[in-house]
C-alpha positions as CSV (number, residue, x, y, z in Angstrom):
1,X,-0.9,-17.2,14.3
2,X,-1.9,-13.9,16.5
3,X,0.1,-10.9,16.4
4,X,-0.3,-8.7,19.7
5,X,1.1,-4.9,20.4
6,X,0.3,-2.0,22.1
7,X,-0.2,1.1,20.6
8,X,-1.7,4.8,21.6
9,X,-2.9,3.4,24.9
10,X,-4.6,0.1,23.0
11,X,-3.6,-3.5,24.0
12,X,-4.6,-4.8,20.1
13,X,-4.2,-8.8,19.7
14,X,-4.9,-9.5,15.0
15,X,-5.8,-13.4,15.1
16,X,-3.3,-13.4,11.2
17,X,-5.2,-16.5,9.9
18,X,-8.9,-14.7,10.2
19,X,-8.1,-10.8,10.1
20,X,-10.1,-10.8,13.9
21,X,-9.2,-7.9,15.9
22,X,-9.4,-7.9,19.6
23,X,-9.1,-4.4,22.0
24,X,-8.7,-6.4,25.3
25,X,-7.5,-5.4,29.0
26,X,-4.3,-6.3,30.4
27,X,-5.3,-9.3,32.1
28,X,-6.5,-10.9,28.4
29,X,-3.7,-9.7,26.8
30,X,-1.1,-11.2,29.1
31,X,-3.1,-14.4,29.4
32,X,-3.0,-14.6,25.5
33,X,0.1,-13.9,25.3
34,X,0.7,-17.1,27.0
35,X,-2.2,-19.8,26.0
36,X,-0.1,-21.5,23.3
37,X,2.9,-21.9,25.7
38,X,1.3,-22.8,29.1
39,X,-1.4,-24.9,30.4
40,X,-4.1,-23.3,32.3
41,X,-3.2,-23.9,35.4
42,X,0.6,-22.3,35.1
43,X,-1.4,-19.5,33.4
44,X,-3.7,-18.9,36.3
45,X,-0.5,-19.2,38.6
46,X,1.7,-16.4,36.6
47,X,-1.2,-14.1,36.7
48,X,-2.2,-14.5,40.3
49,X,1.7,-13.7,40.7
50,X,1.5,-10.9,38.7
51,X,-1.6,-9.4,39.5
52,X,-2.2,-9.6,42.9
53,X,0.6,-6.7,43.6
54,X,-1.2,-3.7,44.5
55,X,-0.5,-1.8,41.5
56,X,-1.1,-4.0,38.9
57,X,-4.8,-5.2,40.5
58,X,-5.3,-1.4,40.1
59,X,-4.1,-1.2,36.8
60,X,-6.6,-4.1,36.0
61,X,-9.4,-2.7,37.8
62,X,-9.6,0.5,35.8
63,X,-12.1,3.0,36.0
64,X,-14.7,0.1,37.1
65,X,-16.6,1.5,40.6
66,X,-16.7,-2.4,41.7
67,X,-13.4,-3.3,43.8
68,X,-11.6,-5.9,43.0
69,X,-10.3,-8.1,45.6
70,X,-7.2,-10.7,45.2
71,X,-10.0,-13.3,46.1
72,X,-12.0,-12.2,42.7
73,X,-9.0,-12.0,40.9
74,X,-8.4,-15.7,40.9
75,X,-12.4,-16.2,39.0
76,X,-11.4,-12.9,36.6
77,X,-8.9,-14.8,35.0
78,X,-10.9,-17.7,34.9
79,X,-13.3,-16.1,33.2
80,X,-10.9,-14.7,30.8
81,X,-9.4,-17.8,29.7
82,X,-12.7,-19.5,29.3
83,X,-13.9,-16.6,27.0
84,X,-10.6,-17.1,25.3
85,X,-11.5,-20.6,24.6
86,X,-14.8,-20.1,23.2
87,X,-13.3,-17.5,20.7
88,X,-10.7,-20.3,19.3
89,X,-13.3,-22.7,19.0
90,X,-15.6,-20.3,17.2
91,X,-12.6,-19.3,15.1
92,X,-12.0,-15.7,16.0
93,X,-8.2,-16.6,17.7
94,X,-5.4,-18.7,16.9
95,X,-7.2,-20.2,14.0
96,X,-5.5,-22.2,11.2
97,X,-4.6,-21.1,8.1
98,X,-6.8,-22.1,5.6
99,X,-5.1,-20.5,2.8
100,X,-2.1,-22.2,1.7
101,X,-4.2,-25.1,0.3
102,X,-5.6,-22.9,-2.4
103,X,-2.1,-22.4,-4.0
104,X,-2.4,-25.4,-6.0
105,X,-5.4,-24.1,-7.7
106,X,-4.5,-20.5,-8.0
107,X,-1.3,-21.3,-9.7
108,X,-3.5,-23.3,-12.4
109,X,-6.0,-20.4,-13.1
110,X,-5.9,-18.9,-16.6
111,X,-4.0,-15.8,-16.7
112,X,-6.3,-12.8,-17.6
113,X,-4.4,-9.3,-18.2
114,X,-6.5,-6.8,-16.3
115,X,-4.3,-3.3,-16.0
116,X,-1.8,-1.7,-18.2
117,X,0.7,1.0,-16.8
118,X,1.3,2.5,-20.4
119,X,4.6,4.9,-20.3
120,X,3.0,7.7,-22.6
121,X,6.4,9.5,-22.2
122,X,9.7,8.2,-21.6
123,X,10.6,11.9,-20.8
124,X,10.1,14.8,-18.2
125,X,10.2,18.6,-17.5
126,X,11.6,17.7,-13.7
127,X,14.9,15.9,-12.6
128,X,14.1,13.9,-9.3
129,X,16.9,13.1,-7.6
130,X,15.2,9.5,-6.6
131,X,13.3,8.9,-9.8
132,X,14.1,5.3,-10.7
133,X,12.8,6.3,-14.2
134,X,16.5,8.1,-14.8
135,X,14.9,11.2,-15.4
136,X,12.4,10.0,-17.4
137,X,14.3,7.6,-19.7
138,X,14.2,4.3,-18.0
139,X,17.7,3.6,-18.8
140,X,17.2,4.0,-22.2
141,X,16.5,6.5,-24.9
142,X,13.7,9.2,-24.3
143,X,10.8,8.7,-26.5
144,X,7.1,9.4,-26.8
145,X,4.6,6.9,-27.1
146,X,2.7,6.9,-30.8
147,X,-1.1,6.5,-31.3
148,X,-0.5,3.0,-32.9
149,X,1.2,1.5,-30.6
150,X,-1.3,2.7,-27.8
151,X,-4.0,1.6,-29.5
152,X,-2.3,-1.7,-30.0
153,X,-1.9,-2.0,-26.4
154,X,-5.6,-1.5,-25.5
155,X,-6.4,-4.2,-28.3
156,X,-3.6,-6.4,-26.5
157,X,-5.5,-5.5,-22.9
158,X,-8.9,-6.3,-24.4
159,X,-7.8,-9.3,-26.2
160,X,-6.0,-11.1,-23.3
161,X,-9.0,-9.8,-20.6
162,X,-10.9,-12.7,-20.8
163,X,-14.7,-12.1,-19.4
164,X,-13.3,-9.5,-17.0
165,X,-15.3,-6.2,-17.9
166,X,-13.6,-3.7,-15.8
167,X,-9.9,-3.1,-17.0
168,X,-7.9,-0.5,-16.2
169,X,-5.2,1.5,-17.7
170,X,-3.0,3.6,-15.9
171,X,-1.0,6.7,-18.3
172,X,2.5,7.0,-16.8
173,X,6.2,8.1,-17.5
174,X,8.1,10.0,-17.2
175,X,5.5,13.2,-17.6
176,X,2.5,12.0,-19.6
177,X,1.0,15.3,-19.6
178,X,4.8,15.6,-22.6
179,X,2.1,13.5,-24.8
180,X,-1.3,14.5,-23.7
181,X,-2.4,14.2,-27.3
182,X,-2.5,10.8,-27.8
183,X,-3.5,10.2,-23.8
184,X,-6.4,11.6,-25.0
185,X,-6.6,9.8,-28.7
186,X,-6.1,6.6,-26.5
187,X,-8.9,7.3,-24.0
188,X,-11.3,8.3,-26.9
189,X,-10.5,4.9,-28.7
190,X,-10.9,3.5,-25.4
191,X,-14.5,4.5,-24.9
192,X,-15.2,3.5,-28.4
193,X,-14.0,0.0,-27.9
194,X,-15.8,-0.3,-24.9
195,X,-19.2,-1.1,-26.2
196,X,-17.9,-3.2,-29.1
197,X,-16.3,-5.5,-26.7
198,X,-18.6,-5.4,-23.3
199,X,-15.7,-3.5,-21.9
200,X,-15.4,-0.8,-19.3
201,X,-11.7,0.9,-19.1
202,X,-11.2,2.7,-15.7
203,X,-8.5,5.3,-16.8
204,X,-5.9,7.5,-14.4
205,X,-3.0,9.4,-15.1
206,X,-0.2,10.4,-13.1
207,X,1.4,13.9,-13.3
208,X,4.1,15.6,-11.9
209,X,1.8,19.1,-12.6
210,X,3.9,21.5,-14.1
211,X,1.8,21.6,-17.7
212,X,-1.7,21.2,-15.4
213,X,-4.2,23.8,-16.9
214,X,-7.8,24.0,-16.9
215,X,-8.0,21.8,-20.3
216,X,-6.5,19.3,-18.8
217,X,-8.4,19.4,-15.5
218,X,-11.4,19.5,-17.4
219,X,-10.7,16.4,-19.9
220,X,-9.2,14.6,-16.1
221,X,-12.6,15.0,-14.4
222,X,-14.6,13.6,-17.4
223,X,-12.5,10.8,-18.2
224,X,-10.0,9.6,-15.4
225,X,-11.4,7.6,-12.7
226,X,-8.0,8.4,-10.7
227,X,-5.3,11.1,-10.8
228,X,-2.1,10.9,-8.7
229,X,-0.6,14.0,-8.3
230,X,2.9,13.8,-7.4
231,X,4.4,16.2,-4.5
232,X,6.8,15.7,-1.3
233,X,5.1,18.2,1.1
234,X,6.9,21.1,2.3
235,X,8.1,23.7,-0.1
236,X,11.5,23.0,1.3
237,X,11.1,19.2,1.3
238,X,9.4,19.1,-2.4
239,X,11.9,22.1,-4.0
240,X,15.0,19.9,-3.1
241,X,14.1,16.4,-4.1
242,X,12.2,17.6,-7.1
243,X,13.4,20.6,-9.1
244,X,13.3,21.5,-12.7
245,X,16.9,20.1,-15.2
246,X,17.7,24.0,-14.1
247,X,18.0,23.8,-10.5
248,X,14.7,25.7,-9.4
249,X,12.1,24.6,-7.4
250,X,8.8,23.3,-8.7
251,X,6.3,24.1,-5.5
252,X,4.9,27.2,-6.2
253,X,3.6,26.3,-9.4
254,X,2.3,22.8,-9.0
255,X,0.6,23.3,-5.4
256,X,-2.5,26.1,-6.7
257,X,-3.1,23.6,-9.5
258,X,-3.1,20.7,-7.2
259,X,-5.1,22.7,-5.0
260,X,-7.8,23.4,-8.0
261,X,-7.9,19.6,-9.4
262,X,-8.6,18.2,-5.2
263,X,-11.5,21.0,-5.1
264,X,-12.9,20.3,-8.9
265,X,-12.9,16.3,-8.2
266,X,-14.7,17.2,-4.9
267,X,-12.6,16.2,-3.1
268,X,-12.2,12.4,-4.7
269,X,-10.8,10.4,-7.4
270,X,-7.5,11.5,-6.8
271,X,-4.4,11.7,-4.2
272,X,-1.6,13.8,-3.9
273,X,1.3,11.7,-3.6
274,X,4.7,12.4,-1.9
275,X,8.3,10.1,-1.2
276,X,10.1,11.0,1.9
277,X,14.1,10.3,2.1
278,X,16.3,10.5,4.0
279,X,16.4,13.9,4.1
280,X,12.9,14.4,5.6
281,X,12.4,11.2,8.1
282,X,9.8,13.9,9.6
283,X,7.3,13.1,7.1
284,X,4.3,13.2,9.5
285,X,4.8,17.3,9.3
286,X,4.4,16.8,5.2
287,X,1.1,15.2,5.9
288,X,-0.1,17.7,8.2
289,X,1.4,20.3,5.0
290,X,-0.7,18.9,3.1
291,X,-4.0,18.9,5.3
292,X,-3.4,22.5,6.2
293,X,-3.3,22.9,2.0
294,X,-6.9,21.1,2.0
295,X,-6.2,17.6,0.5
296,X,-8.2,15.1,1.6
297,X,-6.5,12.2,0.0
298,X,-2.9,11.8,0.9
299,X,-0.3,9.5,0.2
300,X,3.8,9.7,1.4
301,X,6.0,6.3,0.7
302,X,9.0,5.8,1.4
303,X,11.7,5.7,-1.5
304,X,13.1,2.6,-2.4
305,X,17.0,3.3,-3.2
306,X,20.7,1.3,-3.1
307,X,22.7,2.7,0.5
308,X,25.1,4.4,-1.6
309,X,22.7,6.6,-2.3
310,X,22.9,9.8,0.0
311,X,19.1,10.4,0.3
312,X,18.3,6.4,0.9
313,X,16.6,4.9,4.3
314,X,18.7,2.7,5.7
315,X,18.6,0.3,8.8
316,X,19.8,2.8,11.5
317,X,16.8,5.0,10.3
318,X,13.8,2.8,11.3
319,X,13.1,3.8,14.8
320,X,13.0,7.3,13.6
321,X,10.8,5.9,11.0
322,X,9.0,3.8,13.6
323,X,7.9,6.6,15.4
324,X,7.0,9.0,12.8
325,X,4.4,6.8,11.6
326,X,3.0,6.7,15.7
327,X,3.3,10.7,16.1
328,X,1.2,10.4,12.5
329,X,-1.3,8.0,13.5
330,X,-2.0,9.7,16.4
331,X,-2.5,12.8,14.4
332,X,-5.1,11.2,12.6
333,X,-7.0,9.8,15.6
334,X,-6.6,13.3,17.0
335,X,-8.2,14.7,13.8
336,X,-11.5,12.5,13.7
337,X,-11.7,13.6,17.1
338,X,-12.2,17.1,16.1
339,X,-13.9,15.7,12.9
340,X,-11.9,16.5,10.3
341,X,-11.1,13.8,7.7
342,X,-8.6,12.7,5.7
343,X,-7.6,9.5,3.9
344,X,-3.9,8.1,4.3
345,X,-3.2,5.6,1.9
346,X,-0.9,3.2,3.9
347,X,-3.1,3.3,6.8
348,X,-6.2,2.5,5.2
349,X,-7.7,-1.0,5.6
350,X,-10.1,-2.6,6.1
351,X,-11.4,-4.8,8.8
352,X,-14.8,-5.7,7.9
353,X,-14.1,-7.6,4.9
354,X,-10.3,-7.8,5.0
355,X,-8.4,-8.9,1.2
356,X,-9.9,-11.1,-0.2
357,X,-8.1,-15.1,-1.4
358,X,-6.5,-13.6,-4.4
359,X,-5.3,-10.8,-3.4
360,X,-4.1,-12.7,-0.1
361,X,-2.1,-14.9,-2.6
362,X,-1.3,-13.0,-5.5
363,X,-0.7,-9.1,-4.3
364,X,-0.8,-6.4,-7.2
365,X,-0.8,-9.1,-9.8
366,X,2.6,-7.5,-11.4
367,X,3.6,-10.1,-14.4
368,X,0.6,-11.7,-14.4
369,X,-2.7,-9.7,-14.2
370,X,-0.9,-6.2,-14.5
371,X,1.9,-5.3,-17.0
372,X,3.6,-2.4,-18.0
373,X,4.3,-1.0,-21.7
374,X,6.8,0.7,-22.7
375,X,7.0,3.9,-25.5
376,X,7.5,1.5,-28.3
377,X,5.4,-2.1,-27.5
378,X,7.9,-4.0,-24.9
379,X,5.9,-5.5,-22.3
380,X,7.4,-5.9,-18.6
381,X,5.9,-7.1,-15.3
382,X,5.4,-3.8,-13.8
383,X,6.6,-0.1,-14.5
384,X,9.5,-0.5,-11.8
385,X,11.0,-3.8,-14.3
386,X,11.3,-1.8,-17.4
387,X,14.3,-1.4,-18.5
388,X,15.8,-4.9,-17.1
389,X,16.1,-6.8,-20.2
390,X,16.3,-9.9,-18.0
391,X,12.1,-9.4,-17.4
392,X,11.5,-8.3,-20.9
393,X,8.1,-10.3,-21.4
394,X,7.0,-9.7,-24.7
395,X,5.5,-7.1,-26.9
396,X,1.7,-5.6,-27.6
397,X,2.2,-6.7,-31.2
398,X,3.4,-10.1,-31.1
399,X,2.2,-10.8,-27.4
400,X,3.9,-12.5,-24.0
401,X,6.8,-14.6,-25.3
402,X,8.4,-15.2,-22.1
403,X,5.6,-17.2,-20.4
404,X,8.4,-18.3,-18.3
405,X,8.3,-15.2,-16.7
406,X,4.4,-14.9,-16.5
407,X,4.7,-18.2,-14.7
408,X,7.2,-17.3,-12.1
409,X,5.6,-14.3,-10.6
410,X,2.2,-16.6,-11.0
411,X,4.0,-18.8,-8.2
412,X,5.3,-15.8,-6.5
413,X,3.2,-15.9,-3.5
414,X,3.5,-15.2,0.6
415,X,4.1,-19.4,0.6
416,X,6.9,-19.1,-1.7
417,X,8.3,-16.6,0.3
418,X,10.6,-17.6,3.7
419,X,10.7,-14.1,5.0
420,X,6.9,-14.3,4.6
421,X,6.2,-17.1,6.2
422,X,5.8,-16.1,9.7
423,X,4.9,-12.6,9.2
424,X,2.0,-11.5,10.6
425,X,1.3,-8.4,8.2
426,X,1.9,-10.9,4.8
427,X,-2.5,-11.1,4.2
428,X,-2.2,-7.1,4.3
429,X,0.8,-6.6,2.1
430,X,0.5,-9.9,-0.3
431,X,4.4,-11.1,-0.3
432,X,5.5,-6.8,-0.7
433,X,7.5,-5.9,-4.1
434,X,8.2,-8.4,-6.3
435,X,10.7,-5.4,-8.2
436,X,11.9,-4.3,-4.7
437,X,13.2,-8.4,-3.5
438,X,14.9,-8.4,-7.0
439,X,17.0,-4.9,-6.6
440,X,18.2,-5.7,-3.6
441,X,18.7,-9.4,-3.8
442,X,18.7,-10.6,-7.5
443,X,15.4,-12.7,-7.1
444,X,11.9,-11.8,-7.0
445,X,10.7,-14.6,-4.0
446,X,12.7,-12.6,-1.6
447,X,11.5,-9.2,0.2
448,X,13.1,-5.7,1.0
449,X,13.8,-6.4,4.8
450,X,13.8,-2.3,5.2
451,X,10.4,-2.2,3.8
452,X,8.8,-5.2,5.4
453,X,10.1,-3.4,8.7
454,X,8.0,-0.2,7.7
455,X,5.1,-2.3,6.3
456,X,4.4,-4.0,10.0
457,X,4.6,-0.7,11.3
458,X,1.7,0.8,9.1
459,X,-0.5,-2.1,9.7
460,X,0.0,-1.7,13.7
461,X,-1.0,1.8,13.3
462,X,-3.6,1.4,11.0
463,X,-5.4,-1.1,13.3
464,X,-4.4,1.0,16.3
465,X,-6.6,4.0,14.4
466,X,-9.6,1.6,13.7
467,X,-9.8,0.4,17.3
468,X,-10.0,4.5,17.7
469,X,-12.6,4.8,15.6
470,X,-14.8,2.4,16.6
471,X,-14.5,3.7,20.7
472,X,-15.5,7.1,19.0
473,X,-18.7,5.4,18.2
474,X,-19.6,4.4,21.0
């Protein structure tokens, strides 16, 4: 399968099956366009055709001092399709895929539990208008996580780890910084159980800032290998989507703390991390908010919500969306230009390595590898399931008891998948939300059509920006 676009002046061509990126000229990326459909001959006919008009031979020729004739054109494009020949038979375009075969074998692996999303507090000082956590409270009762039943969940990690070393463990809510006690109680056991079992917990918490002080910065930067801070960008944007139970805005206090933890984690180990609605499909000036505030490391997703919701993206918004995510790619390019740096996460990737099998097959893991726990013990398949009795798993205490579940999402891949089938981005996002195909259609082997949309988008764009970097090395 190969995937081709232009974007930001780039003609890109992404061979799907082998993650190969190609920055070719017109001539290839016509002729490529039609190598699966026509035989060389027609090929070579369509292009002369095409071609040999005065303004496109220009357009091909380029900057290049040597003139081409209509005469050289005809050996060009033989060239061109020979070269495109050689790269499919050295396996750099329109390979096979070579994946699907190890489903079989994935699916029988033994299950090994390597991350825990522990909701520390079912409770918070803010009142998001799009928090899918209902304020906190997961549809359900507010509560507190207790030191026991922590504790029991790191013996449950440990337990069901296998020989994996590295686990991680991820504190969460609601606001964990409501129970910052037993976070750190939890993190000290942690490190104590690390050398008893050969272990090595990678923890990170996520805060919405307001009880941030230099305690907690301090204890962050010795023990979390990660903190998300959670903003929307723009005092405007941030003050109206997340605001204290009173009304008032939350901005002012959150960004000098923010500003403080990015500085004292030099810059690393951490994003801020924003939503944009609805209400600000502009989000490319948030990012450049945020650059202009001196974060490096900068994430803004887009919120996942029913229609009926005033503040949800809907259909009619994606070209807005579509171009917003051009204006802040080129942005970026623009910036390493001028050599300033910053990460975004959606338009990070990378091309040297690309994901590897498992994560082609599996995605985040959610039911399988990576659970979440709730205040008091009950075990879903991800922190965006809790709450649906229907996925309740099991318990830290008495373990998985719905291995039913476990095994569904274990077969939950981009093969079990029709929308993903065909879709060139599906080795990039790994099948997209498993708890995102079940609220909007009541299974989790379907997809969120609106995000699939947005998920192409980003991996055009974060291509487009790695074809940029490497002419900028040149």
């Amino acid at each position: 399968m190969v995937h081709q676009y232009k974007n930001n002046g780039y003609n890109i061509v992404l061979d799907v099956n082998s993650g190969m990126v190609h920055v070719v000229d017109e001539l290839a990326y016509d002729i490529i366009g039609l190598f699966e459909q026509k035989n060389r001959e027609e090929i070579k006919q369509e292009m002369l055709e095409k071609y040999s008009q005065a303004e496109n031979l220009a357009l091909l020729q380029g900057d290049s001092e040597e003139e081409l004739t209509v005469d050289g054109l005809g050996a060009e494009i033989d060239a061109v399709y020979d070269s495109i020949v050689q790269m499919k038979e050295e396996g750099n375009l329109f390979t096979d895929d070579i994946y699907e075969e190890y489903i079989d074998g994935f699916k029988s692996r033994e299950t090994v539990v390597k991350a825990l999303c522990l909701h520390i507090a079912h409770d918070c000082n803010l009142a998001c208008r799009y928090c899918f956590a209902e304020e906190g409270e997961y549809h359900g009762r507010r509560a507190l996580m207790t030191y026991e039943v922590g504790k029991q969940a790191l013996d449950f990690l440990i337990a069901n780890s296998g020989n994996r070393r590295n686990l991680e463990v991820d504190f969460f809510g609601g606001e964990p910084l409501m129970n910052f006690q037993v976070v750190k109680d939890l993190v000290k056991y942690g490190r104590e159980q690390e050398k008893i079992h050969n272990k090595n917990f990678r923890f990170t918490l996520t805060t919405n800032g307001v009880l941030l002080n230099d305690d907690i910065m301090e204890f962050a930067n010795k023990e979390m290998a990660n903190v998300v801070l959670s903003i929307d960008g723009r005092k405007e944007v941030h003050d109206h989507m997340r605001p204290f139970r009173n009304g008032a805005g939350s901005y002012d206090m959150i960004v000098p703390k923010f500003q403080k933890v990015a500085e004292s984690r030099n810059q690393t180990n951490y994003y801020v991390r924003g939503t944009f609605t609805r209400n600000n499909l502009d989000f490319a000036d948030d990012v450049k908010q945020f650059v202009d505030l001196g974060f490096k490391q900068i994430s803004v997703e887009p919120v996942v919500a029913q229609p009926e919701e005033d503040y949800s993206i809907r259909e009619e918004d994606l070209p807005k969306i579509m171009d917003e995510y051009d204006r802040l790619a080129r942005y970026i390019v623009d910036c390493r230009k001028e050599g300033k740096w910053f990460n975004f996460f959606h338009f990070m990737m990378d091309l040297s390595g690309g994901p590897c099998v498992a994560k082609r097959l599996s995605g985040c893991g959610s039911g399988t590898e990576y659970l979440a726990v709730t205040p008091w013990g009950d075990i879903y398949p991800c922190h965006q399931f809790v709450g649906e009795e229907d996925y309740l798993m099991g318990n830290v205490f008495e373990g998985i008891k719905r291995t039913d579940l476990r095994e569904e999402f274990k077969c939950s891949n981009v093969y079990s998948k029709p929308k993903c089938k065909d879709c060139f981005s599906k080795f990039y996002c790994s099948g997209g939300c498993a708890a995102n195909s079940y609220k909007f259609h009541g299974q989790i082997n379907d997809a969120y059509d609106i995000g699939c949309e947005m998920q192409r988008k980003r991996v055009e764009c974060a291509i487009m920006i790695k074809a940029a970097e490497a002419e900028m090395a040149e």
